[in-house]
N, C-alpha and C positions, 0 to 999 in steps of 0.2 A: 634742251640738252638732256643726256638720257640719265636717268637715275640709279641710285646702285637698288642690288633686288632687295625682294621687300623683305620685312624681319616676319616670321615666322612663330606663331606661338599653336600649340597643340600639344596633346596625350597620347600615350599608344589606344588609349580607347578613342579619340576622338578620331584619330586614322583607322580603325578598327569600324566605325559607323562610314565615316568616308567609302573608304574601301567596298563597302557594300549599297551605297545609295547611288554613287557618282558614276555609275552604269546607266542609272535613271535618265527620261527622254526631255533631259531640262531645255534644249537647244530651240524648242517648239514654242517657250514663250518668248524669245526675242524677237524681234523686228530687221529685218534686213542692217536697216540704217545702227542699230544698238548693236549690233554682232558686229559688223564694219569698224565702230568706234571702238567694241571694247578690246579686238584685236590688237589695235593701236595702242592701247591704254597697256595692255598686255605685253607687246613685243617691245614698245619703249621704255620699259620698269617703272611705267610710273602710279604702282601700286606701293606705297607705304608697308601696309601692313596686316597682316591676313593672320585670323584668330579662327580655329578649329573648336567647335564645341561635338556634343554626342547629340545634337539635334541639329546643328546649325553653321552657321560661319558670319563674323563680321569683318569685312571690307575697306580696307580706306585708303581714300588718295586724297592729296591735295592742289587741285585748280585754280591759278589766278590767285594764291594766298588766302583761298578757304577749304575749309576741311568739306569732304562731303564722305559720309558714310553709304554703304548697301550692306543690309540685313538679309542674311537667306535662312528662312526656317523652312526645314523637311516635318511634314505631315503624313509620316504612312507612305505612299508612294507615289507624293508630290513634293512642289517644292512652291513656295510665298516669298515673296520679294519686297522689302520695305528701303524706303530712302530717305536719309535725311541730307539736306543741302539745297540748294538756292534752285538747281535746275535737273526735276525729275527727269530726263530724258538720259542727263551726262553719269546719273547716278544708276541708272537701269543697265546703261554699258559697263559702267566700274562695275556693276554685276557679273557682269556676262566675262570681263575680265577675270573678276574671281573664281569663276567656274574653274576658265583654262588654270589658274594658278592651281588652283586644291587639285585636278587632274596630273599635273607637275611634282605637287608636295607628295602623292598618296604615289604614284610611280617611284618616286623615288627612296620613298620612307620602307615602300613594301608593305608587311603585315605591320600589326601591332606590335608584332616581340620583335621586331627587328627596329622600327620605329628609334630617332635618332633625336632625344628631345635635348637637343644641344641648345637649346633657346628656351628660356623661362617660358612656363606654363601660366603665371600670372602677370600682370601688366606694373609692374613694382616698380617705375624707372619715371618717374612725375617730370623727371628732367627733360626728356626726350618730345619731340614736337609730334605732331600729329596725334594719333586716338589715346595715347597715354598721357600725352599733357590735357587730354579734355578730364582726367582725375583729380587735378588740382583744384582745388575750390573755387567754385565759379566766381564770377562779379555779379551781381544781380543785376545791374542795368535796367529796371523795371521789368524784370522777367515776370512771369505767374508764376508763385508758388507751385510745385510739383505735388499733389498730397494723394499718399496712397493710400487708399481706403480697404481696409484689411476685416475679413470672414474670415470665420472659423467653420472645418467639418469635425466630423468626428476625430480623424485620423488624418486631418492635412489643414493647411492654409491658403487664401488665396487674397490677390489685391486688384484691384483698378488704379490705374493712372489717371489723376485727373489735373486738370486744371482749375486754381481757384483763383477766380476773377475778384475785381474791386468792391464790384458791391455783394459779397459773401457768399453769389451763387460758383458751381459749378458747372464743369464742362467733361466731356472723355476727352482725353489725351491720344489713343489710341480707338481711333473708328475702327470698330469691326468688320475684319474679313478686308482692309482699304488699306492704303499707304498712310503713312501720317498726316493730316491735315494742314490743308494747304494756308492758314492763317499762322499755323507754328512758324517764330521766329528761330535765324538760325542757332542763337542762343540758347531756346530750348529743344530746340533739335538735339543740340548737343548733349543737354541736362537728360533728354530723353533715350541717347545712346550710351550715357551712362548708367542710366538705369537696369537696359536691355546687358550689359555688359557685370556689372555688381550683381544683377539677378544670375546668370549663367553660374558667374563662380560660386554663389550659394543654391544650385542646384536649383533652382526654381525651371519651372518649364511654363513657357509659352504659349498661350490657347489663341490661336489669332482668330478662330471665331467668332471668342466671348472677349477677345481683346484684354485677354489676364491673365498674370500670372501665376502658377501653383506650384506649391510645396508637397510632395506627398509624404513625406519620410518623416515619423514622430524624431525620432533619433538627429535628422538634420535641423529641424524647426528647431529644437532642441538647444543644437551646438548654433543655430543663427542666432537666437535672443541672446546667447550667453556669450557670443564670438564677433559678430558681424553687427546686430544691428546699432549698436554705437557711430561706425562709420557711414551705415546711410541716412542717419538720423543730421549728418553735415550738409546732407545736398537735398534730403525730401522731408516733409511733416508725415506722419504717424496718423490716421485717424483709424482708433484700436475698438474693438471688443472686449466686455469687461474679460472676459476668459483670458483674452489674449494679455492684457495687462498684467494677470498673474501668472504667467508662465516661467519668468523669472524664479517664482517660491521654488520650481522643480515639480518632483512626479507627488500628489497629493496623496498621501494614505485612506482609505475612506475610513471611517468607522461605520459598524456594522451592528446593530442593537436589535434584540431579537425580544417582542414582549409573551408572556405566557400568559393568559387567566383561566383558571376553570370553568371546568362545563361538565352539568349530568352526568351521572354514570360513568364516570372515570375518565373524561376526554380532556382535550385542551384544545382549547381555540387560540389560536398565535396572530400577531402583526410583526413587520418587521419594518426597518428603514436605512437608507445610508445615508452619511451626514459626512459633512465636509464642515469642522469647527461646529457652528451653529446654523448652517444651511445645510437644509435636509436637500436633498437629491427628486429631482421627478421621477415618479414610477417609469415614465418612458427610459428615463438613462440608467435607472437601475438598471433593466432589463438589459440595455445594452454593454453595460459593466462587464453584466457577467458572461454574455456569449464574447465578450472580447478577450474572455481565458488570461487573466489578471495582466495582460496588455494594456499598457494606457492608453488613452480617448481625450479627447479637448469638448469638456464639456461645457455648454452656455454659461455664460456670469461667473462659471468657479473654476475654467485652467486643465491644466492638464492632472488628469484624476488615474487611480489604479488599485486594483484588487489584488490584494495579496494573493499568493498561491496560497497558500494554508485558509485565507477564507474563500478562495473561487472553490475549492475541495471541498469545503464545510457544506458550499451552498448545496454542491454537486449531488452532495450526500444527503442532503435534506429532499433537493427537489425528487433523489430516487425514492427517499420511502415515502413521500407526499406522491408520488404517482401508482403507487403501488399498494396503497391505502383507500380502503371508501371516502368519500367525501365526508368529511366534518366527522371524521373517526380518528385522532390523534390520542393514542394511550397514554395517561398520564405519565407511565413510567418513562416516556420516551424526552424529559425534561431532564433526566441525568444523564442521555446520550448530549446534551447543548452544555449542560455543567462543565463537564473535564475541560480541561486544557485547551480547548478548539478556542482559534483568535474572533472572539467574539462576544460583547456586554450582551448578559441574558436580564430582562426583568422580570419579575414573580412578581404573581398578585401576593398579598397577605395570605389568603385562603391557601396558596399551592406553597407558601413559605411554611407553614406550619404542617402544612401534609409530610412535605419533606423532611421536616424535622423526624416528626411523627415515625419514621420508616427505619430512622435510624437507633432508635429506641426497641428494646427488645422486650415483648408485654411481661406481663407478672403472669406467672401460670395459677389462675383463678378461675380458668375456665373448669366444667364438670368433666375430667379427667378420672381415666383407672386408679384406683391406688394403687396397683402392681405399677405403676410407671416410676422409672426413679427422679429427681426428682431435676436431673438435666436433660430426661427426656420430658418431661412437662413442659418445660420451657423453652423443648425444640417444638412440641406439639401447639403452643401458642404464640410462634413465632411463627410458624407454617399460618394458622388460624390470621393473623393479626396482615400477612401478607393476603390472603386470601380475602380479607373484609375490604383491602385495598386496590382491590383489582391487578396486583401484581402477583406473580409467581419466580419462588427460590430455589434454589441448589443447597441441599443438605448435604454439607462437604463432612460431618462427622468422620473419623478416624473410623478404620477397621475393628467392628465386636461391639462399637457402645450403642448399636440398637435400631441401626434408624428403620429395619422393615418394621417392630412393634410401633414406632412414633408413626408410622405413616396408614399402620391399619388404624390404629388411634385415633386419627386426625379423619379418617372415613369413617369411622362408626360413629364419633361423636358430633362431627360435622357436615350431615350427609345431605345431598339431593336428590331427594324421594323418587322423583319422577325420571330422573337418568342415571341409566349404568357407568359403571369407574372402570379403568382397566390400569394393569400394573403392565409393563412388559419389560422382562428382564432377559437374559439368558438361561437355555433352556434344560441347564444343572440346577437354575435356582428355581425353576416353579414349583414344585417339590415344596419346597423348603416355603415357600410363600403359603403354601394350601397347608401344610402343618401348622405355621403358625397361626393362619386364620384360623384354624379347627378349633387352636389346642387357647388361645384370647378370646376370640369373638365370634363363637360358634354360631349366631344367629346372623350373620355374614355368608351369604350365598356364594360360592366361587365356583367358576366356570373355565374350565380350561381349553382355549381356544382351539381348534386343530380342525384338518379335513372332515367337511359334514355338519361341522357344529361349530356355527360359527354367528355371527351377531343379528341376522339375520333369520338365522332358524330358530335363536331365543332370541326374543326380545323384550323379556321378561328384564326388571331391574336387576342385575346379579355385579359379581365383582368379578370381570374378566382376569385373565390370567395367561397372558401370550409370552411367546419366546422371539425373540427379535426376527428369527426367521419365520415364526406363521406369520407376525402381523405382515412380514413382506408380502409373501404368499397373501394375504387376505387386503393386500392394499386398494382395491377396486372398491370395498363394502364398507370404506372410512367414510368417502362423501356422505353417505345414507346415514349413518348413526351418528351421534351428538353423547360425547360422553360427560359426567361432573368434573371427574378427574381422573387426568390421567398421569402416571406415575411410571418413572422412566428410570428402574435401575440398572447397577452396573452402565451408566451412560453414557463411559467411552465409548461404549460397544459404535454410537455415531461420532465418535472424532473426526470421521473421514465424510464432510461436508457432499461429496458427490456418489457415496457410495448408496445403492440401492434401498439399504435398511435404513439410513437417514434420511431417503426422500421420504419413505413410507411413513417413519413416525412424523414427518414433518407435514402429513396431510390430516393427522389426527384432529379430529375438532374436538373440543370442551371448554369447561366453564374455567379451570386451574389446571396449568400445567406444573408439575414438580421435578425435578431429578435428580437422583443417588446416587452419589459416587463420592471413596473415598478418595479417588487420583483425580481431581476434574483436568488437570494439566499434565499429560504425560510426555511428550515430549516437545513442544512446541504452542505458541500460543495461540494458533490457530483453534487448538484443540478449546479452548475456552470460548471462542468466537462460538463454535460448532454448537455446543453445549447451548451459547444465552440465544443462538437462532431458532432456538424450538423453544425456549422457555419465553421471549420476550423480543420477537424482528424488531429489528431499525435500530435497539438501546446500544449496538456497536457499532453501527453504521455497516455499509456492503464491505465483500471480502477482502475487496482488492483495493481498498483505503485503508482499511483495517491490517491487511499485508503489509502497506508501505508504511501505517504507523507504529508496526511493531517494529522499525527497525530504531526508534528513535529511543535512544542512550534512556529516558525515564519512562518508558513504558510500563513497567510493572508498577512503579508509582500510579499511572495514571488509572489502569487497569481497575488495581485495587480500590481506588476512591469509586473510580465507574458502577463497580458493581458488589461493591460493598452492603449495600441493602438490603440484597438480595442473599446473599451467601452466608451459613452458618457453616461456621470451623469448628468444632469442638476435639481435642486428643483426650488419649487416656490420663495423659498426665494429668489435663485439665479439669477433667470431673471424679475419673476415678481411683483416687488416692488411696483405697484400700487393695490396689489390683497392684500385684506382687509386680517388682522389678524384673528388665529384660536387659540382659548383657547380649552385645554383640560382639562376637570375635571371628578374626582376619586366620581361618586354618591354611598356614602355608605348606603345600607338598609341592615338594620337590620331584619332577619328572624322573623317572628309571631311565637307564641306559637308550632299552628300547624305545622310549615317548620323546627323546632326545635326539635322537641320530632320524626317526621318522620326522618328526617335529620341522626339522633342519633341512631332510632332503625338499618336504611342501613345500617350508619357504621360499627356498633356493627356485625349485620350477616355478612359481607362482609367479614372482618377481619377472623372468625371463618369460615367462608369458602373456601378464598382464602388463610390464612395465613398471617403473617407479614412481608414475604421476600417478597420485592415487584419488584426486578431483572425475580425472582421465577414467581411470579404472572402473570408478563408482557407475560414471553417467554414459558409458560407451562399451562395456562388459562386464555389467554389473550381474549380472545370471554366471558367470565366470568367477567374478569376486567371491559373492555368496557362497557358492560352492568352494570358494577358498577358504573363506575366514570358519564354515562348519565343519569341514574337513579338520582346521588346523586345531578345535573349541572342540571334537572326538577324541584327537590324539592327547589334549590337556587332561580328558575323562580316563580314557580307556583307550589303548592301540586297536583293542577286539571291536572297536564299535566302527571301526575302516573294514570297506566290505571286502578287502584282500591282504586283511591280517587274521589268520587265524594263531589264537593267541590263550592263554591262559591268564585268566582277572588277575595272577598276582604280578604281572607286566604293568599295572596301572598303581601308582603310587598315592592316588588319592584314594581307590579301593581300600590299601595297605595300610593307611592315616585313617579312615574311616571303620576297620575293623579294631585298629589300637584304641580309638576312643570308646566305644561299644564296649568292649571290654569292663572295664571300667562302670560304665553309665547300665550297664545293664545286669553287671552283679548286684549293685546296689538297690536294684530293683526300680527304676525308672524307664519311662518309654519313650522314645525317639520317633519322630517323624523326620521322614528323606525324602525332599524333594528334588527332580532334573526334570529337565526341561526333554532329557533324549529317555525312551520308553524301551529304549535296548539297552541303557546304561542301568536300568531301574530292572530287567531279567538279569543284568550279568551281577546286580549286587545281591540279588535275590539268592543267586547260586552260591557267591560269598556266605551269606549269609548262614544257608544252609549245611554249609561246611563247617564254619568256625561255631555257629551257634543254634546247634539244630533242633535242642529243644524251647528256643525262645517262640513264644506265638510271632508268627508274621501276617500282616494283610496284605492287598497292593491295589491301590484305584490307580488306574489309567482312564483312557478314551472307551479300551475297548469292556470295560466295566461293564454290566449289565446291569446292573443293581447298586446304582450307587449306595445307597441307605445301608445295604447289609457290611460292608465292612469296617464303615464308620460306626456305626451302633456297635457291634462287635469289638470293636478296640477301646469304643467309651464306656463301653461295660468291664474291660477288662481289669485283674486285680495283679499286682504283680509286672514285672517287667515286659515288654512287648516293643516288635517295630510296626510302623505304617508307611510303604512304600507310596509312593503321591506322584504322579506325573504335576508340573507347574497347571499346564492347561487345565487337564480336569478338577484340582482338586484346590487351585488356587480360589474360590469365592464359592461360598453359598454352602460350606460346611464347616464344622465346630469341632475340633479336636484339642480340645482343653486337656483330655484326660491325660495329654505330654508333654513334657515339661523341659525338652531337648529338642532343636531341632537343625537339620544339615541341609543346608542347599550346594548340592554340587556341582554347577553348575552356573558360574553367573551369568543373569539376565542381561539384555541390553536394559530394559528398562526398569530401575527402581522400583517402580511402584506396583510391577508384578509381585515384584519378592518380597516386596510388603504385605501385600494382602495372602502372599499365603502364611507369611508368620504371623500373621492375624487370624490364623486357624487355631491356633496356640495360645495367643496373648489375647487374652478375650473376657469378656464379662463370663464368669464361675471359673475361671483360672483362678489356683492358692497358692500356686507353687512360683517361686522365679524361677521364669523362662530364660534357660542360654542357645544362641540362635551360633550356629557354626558356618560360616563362608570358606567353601574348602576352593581354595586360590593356586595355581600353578607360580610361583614368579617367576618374572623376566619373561612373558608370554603374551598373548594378546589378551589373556584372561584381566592380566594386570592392570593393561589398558585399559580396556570396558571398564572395570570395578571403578578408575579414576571420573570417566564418563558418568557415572552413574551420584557422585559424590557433587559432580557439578549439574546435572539436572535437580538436584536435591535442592539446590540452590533456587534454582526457577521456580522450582512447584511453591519451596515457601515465600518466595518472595511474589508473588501474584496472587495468593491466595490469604497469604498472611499465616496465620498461626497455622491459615486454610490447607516414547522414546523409538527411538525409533534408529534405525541401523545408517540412516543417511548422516546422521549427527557427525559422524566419523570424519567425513571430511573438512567439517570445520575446524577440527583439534591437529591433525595429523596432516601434513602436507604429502610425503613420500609411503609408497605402499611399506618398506623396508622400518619405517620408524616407526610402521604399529604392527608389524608380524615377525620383525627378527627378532632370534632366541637372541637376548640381555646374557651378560657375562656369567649373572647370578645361579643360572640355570644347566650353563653347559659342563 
C-alpha cells in the first residue's frame, strides 16, 4: 500500500550544492533493471527519508521490515554510490529513487534563499522509526567493535573505520573506492550508517578513495572535542594520538627563550627554542609555527600549539635583521633590542650580563683630558670613550650651549685613529663654527672642508672632514671608497626623515664610531628617534613598520627609554651649570587692532567655505590649500603688511606696538635684545619700526640672505651699551652665540618647540651673567593660541622618551573641525 512522502531534512546550502551538481549525467550509472525499480520505489512513496548534505545525500526505505540505506557522495563531477542492507541490487534502486526525489526537493525549494527548511536540519526525533531510530543505542548482539583510528595533520584530522575482530587484529570497515563489504552484518551496516550520518553533522568529509574521513577546519575539530565527541564515544572506540589527546587543554601558548653568549670583537652568537611546558618543540615545527603567522597547528605528541602575534612579530623582526646581517656578525648592542618588553625569556651568558651592566654605568673622567674642559664635559668625553671601547655608539642629547662640539673635538684628539680620517657633518651655518673651534682648541687638528673639487678622494691625506648635509649628498658615490674613525652627525634632525636623500647618504657612511648631536633628538614624533638609532646602531629598534605599530602602544615611552638608555646622554643647564644666571619665560599677550581683526575674520570665514569643516579632510586632500591658510591667517597675527594685498603701515600690527613699548624700557636701561621670526618680511617691517622710534640705537639683522654670517654676530658681541639683533628663526637658530643679550622676543610661534629652544639657546649659554627674560609675543583667541598649546604638549613627548633627555600634521590629532582651530575666540573680537 502506498506510503505517505518522505520526511525531508536539508539546508539552504545543501539545496544550494544540489542545485548545481543535480544537472550532472548520474542516470549513466544505473542499470535498465535498477532505473525500472527505483521508479517504482519513487512513484509508490516508499522512500522514508531523504537527508541533503553539501557533498551528498542519504536515502532510506524500508523492505520487508528491514531498513536499507543508499549513500551518494559527489566527487568534483561525479557521483559514488554505497549501500547498506541485505540486497545490493534493491539498494542501488532506492538510489536511483533518491535521485528523482532531490530532483523534486531542489524544484521545488528553488535557490537557497528561497529554500523552505520547514523540517529539522538534524535527526533529533530517536522516536521515530527508520534512519533516526538507527541513533538509539545500538544492542551489540556480537557485533565488531566500530574503532576509529584517528591522525593528526598540521591543520586537520582524519580517521579510518575499522573493525576489531576477536582475536585483537583488525580489519577496514570501508574498502576503498568499493560498496561496503559483503561480510558486514546488517547490524553493522547500520552502526556504519551512523557513522557516515554523525560525521556529516560535524562536518567531517568523505575521501572514498582512501576510504576516510576528514576534518579540515582548526575551529571545527575544535568545537568536535569540546561539543560532539562525548556522543560518538557511545557507539565507537577512540584509538587517539598523543596530540590528539591533548586537545582538550585548548590552544597551547608556546614559550619562546632566546640564549645570548659572547663572541670576539663585540658579536653574539644566539640559539633559540620553543617549549611546550617541559617539551622543547622540533626544529621541523618551529619552523612551521612560524610560517603559520601565530595560526595554530596540531602538532605531534603536544596538541594544538600557537604563536602569539607579538611573538610571530618579534621573530619576524629578528629573522629581518639576521638576513640582512653578514653571517656570524650579530653586534652586541643588538641584546637590548631582545631586552624591552618583546614577549620573550632572553638568557645571558655571565660574560654579556656584566657587559651590560657595565654600559649603564657612566666612567669616572680619568681619562688624559684638556683641562679647559669643564668638568661635565669630562665625563661626556668619557662616556663617549667608554661607549667606543665597547663597540657601541651614543647620542649626546646635552641641552643647548653646554658644549658638546668642544666634547666631541676632545674625544678625536685624545682618542684618535692614526691611520683614518673623521668627518663631522653638520649644517652648513655651522661649519664655520666647527673650523673656529678646532683652530681656536686643537690647532694641530687638520680640517678640511668638503665641497666641489676637494673632496675625499682628491685628499686622502688623514685630516678632519668638515661637510654640510648637502655636500655629503652631493658627494655620496665616494662613501663606498673611504673608511672613516668617526663620524660625527650634528644638528641630527637634520635626518628625521628616514627616506629623504640626505639620510640615505649619511646612512652609507662607513667607520669604526658613529656619534650624533642634537639637542631636540625627538621633535615631533617618535619615528624621529627610530631615524636617529638607524644610523647610529640598525636592528637595536627593529624595522620601521613594527617599530610604527609599536609606538602606538599606551607605554611606549616607557619602553623606549629603557631601550636606549645606554646609549643617550641628557645633560641640561640646570643640571651641571648652576652658576649660569636664571631664564624667565613670559606669555606677551597682544591684542589684535581693528584692522588684524575684521582681516583675521574675513580668512577665516572664506577658508572654512572653501576647505570645509572636516579638518582630518582638509589636511590630507587640500593640504597645499590649508597651508596657505593657516600662514596667511599666522601674517595677519604678525603684521596686516606682510599680506601681499595690504598695503598698510607697521603701526596696524599690534605686536609691533607691544614690541616697541617693551624696547623702550629694555633699551634706556642699556640692555640688548635679540628678535626672532620665522617671516624675513616681518624682520624689514620691524626693522623700519625700529628706525623710527629708536634710530640711534646700533641694529644688526642675520637672515638667509646674510652674506657674512660672522660679521654681525661679532659686531653685536662686541657691542657696549644698548643694541638690537634682528634673527630670522632659520638662519640664526643653531651654530651661533649671542650671549652678549640678555632680552629676547620671538614673534612669531613656531610649530615646533624645539626650534625656539635652540634659538634661546643663543642667549642662555655657557659665558651668559646676566638673567635671560625670553618674551612670546602671542595673539589670543587666534590660531597662534592653539600652536603655543601644541607645543606645551610635545614638551611632554620629548621629556618623556628621553628622560631628563613637530611638525604641522600634529593638528589633526588635537582639533577635529577646521573652525575650532582658526575661529577668532570672543577674547580677541
Amino acid at each position: 500500500m502506498p506510503l505517505s512522502p518522505p520526511k525531508h531534512i536539508y539546508s539552504p546550502e545543501s539545496i544550494q550544492f544540489w542545485s548545481e551538481k543535480i544537472g550532472l549525467n548520474w542516470k549513466t550509472q544505473f542499470s535498465p533493471s535498477e532505473v525500472s525499480l527505483g521508479k517504482e520505489i519513487f512513484q509508490n512513496f516508499e522512500i522514508r527519508e531523504l537527508e541533503l548534505t553539501e557533498t551528498g545525500a542519504i536515502v532510506n526505505a524500508r523492505f520487508d521490515q528491514e531498513d536499507c540505506y543508499a549513500l551518494v557522495d559527489c566527487d568534483g563531477e561525479s557521483f559514488s554510490i554505497r549501500v547498506a542492507g541485505q540486497d545490493g541490487f534493491l539498494g542501488r534502486a532506492l538510489a536511483y529513487a533518491g535521485f528523482l526525489e532531490i530532483v523534486k526537493v531542489v524544484a521545488t525549494e528553488g535557490t537557497p534563499q528561497e529554500a523552505k527548511q520547514e523540517v529539522t536540519t538534524k535527526c533529533e526525533e530517536p522516536a521515530q522509526a527508520g534512519y533516526n531510530v538507527a541513533l538509539s543505542k545500538p544492542k551489540t548482539n556480537g557485533m565488531r567493535p566500530l574503532v576509529l583510528q584517528f591522525e593528526s595533520r598540521l591543520k586537520s584530522i582524519l580517521f579510518k573505520p575499522q573493525w576489531k575482530h576477536a582475536d585483537g587484529t583488525y580489519s577496514l570497515a570501508l574498502k576503498q573506492g568499493k560498496n561496503l563489504p559483503d561480510e558486514t552484518t546488517p547490524q553493522e551496516r547500520e552502526k556504519l550508517i551512523r557513522l557516515a550520518s554523525l560525521a556529516r553533522r560535524s562536518s567531517f568529509q568523505f575521501r572514498a578513495n582512501a576510504g576516510t574521513y576528514v576534518l579540515d577546519d582548526l575551529e571545527q575539530i575544535k568545537t568536535f572535542w569540546d561539543k560532539e565527541v562525548g556522543t560518538w564515544e557511545t557507539y565507537f572506540e577512540f584509538d587517539l594520538p598523543e596530540e590528539l589527546k591533548r586537545i582538550p587543554k585548548g590552544i597551547q601558548e608556546v614559550e619562546l627563550t632566546l640564549s645570548l653568549v659572547d663572541q670576539d670583537e663585540g658579536t653574539l652568537d644566539f640559539s633559540w627554542d620553543m617549549r611546550i611546558g617541559k617539551s622543547i618543540l622540533e626544529p621541523e615545527d618551529c619552523v612551521r609555527l612560524i610560517r603559520a603567522h601565530h595560526q595554530p597547528l596540531l602538532i605531534p605528541k603536544v596538541g594544538l600549539v600557537a604563536l602569539t602575534k607579538e611573538k610571530t612579530a618579534m621573530l619576524a623582526s629578528w629573522k629581518d635583521w639576521m638576513d640582512s646581517s653578514p653571517e656570524d656578525e650579530i653586534p652586541k648592542y643588538l641584546m637590548f633590542s631582545l631586552l624591552k618588553d618583546d614577549p620573550v625569556k632572553v638568557n645571558l651568558s655571565d660574560e654579556l650580563k656584566q657587559w651590560r651592566e657595565s654600559l649603564h654605568m657612566i666612567p669616572s673622567d680619568n681619562k688624559a683630558l684638556p683641562e679647559f674642559l669643564r668638568s661635565y664635559q669630562k665625563q661626556g668625553v668619557s662616556w663617549l670613550w667608554h661607549l667606543c671601547d665597547n663597540n657601541c655608539h651614543g647620542l649626546l642629547a646635552d641641552e643647548m650651549g653646554l658644549g658638546k662640539t668642544l666634547q666631541i673635538l676632545s674625544l678625536i684628539a685624545s682618542r684618535d685613529y692614526y691611520d683614518k680620517p673623521n668627518i663631522i657633518v653638520c649644517p652648513a651655518s655651522v661649519v664655520p663654527v666647527w673650523e673656529k673651534e678646532a683652530k681656536r682648541f686643537f690647532p694641530h687638528l687638520r680640517t678640511e672642508v668638503l665641497k666641489a673639487g676637494h673632496d675625499f678622494i682628491s685628499c686622502e691625506e688623514k685630516v678632519l672632514w668638515l661637510a654640510s648635509y648637502t655636500q655629503l649628498r652631493r658627494h655620496k658615490f665616494l662613501l663606498d671608497r673611504t673608511n672613516f674613525g668617526y663620524v660625527i652627525l650634528d644638528e641630527a634632525q637634520h635626518i628625521k626623515n628616514p627616506d629623504a636623500k640626505v639620510s640615505q647618504a649619511c646612512m652609507k657612511i662607513q667607520s669604526e664610531h658613529r656619534i650624533v648631536l642634537t639637542g631636540t633628538p625627538l621633535e615631533n614624533r617618535y619615528l624621529d628617534i627610530w631615524t636617529l638609532f638607524r644610523f647610529l646602531m640598525p636592528g637595536l629598534m627593529g624595522g620601521r613598520r613594527q617599530f610604527e605599530e609599536r609606538s602606538t602602544n599606551p607605554h611606549v615611552q616607557q619602553i623606549l627609554r629603557k631601550q636606549i638608555a645606554p646609549f643617550v646622554l641628557r645633560r641640561t643647564k640646570e643640571d651641571v651649570l648652576k652658576e649660569l644666571p636664571g631664564k624667565t619665560e613670559i606669555e606677551c599677550l597682544c591684542p589684535l587692532t581693528e584692522v588684524q581683526s575684521a582681516e583675521y575674520e574675513r580668512l577665516t570665514s572664506e577658508g572654512i567655505t572653501q576647505l570645509g569643516n572636516d579638518l582630518p579632510k582638509a589636511v590630507s586632500e587640500q593640504s597645499l590649500s590649508f597651508l596657505t591658510l593657516l600662514t596667511r591667517l599666522r601674517q595677519v597675527c604678525c603684521d596686516p603688511g606682510l599680506l601681499p594685498w595690504m598695503d598698510i603701515d607697521f603701526m596696524a600690527s599690534g605686536k609691533i606696538l607691544n614690541l616697541i613699548d617693551k624696547l623702550e624700557e629694555i633699551l634706556a636701561n642699556g640692555h640688548k635684545a635679540v628678535i626672532f621670526s620665522q617671516f624675513t618680511s616681518l624682520i624689514d617691517r620691524i626693522d623700519q619700526a625700529l628706525a623710527k622710534f629708536f634710530p640711534d640705537v646700533p641694529r644688526f639683522t642675520l637672515t638667509g640672505q646674510t652674506k657674512d654670517r660672522g660679521e654681525p654676530v661679532n659686531d653685536f658681541q662686541k657691542l657696549e651699551g644698548a643694541g638690537i639683533i634682528l634673527v630670522s628663526l632659520r638662519a640664526g637658530g643653531v651654530g651661533i652665540t649671542l650671549h652678549n643679550a640678555d632680552y629676547v622676543f620671538l614673534m612669531d610661534p613656531w610649530w615646533n618647540p624645539a626650534v625656539e629652544d635652540q634659538a634661546i639657546d643663543r642667549v642662555h649659554r655657557i659665558g651668559q651673567d646676566k638673567p635671560v627674560f625670553v618674551y612670546r609675543m602671542i595673539t589670543p583667541g587666534t590660531i597662534e593660541a592653539r600652536v603655543q598649546q601644541l607645543k606645551v604638549e610635545k614638551r611632554d613627548l620629548f621629556s618623556g622618551v628621553v628622560g631628563a633627555m613637530s611638525d604641522i600634521s600634529d593638528i589633526k590629532n588635537y582639533y577635529r573641525s577646521l573652525s575650532d582651530l582658526i575661529e577668532l575666540l570672543p577674547d580677541n573680537r
